[in-house]
N, C-alpha and C positions, 0 to 999 in steps of 0.2 A: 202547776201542782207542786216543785220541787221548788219554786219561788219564794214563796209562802212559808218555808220551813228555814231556819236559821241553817248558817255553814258547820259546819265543825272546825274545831282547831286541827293541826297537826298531829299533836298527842292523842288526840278523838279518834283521827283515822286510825294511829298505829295500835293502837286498843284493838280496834277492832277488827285490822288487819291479821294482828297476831290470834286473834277468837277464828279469824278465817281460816287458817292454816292451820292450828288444829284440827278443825273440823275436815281439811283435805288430809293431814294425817291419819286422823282418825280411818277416812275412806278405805287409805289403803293399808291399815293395820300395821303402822309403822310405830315402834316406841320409842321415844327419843330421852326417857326419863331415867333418871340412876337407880329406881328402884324398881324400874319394869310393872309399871302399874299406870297403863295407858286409859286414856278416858276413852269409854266406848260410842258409838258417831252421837248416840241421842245426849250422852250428856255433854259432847261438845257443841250438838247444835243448840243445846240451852242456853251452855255461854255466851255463844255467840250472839242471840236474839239479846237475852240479858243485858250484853256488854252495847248492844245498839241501841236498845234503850235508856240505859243507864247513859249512856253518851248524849242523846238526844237532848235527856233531861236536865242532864249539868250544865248543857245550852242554856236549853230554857230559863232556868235559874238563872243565870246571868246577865 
């Protein structure tokens, strides 16, 4: 299954590494930003899926 799909680079993962972490920030209602305007869990799990897609795809394309 996971053969068949291209690897990702480094930078691939940290993308979407950092999509992850938000999204556990997000969980626990933590702000980490200067202007205290935290992304709420649904639109960090957007980025997230977003950002693995978009990763996927810059693969592909190459």
């Amino acid at each position: 299954l996971y053969s068949a799909q291209p690897n990702l680079s480094r930078l691939s993962l940290l993308h979407i590494a950092c999509s992850y972490v938000l999204v556990l920030v997000s969980l626990n209602e933590i702000d980490f930003s200067q202007e205290q305007n935290a992304y709420t869990f649904n639109e960090s799990f957007h980025m997230l899926s977003s950002t693995i897609l978009n990763e996927r795809k810059r693969k592909k394309i190459k």
